[in-house]
C-alpha positions, 0 to 999 in steps of 0.5 A: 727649840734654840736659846733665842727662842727661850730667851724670848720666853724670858728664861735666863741663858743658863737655864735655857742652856740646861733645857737645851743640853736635857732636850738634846741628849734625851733626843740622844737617847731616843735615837739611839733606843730606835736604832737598836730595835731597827737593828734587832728587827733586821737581825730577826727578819733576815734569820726568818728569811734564811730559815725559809730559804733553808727549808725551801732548798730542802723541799719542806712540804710546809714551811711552817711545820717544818720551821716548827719541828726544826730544832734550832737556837740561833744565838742572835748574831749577824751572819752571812748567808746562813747561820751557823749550824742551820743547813745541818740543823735541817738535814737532821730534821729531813732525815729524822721526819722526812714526811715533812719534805718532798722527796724524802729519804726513803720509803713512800715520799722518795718518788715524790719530786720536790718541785712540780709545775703544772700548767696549760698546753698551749693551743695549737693554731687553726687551720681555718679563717675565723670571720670578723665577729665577736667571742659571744657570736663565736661561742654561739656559732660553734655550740650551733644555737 
């Protein structure tokens, strides 16, 4: 909307001046709402990113248990890699409930690792030439049907 558009519309350059200045700063005022909310949402992800982490590194068995137990008020403001008081935060939750965590601070769950990977052997090669024909006639061949 400019004022050769509402000048056309027959409204007087005054009043057109004033529709343009309110259209303006409630454009203004929008803008600025969003980016307040946009920034409050990225304050809010990257905590949630950080209590992860945090839980992680300390081998919680599950997250959201964890992060549930935990007890831990963030003030809201921005932080670098973690929020003040957050790592000591889960260290006094993983020695005070170390069933929540792998490898906990004694008794059953110290030998437990706090990551594990279990996976395939890969098969060793063959010693024999196997003919040109396809899996299904292969199976067929080894079951001996």
């Amino acid at each position: 909307m400019d004022l050769q558009f509402l000048s056309g519309l027959g409204v007087d350059e005054a009043a057109a001046a004033a529709i343009i200045e309110a259209a303006q700063a409630e454009a203004d005022e929008r803008l600025k709402a969003l980016g307040t909310d946009a920034e409050a949402r990225r304050l809010r992800d990257k905590f949630g990113y950080a209590l992860c982490r945090s839980l992680e590194r300390m081998g919680a068995r599950n997250i959201k248990a964890a992060g549930a137990a935990l007890d831990f008020e963030w003030d809201g403001n921005d932080f670098d890699d973690f929020p003040c008081g957050l790592l000591e935060a889960v260290e006094k939750l993983r020695l005070e409930a170390p069933y929540l965590f792998f490898g906990g601070v004694g008794g059953v769950y110290e030998d437990i690792p706090a990551h594990s990977f279990v996976g395939i052997v890969p098969v060793e090669p063959s010693d024999e030439e196997l003919p040109e024909i396809s899996y299904s006639e292969y199976m067929r061949l080894k079951r001996g049907v």
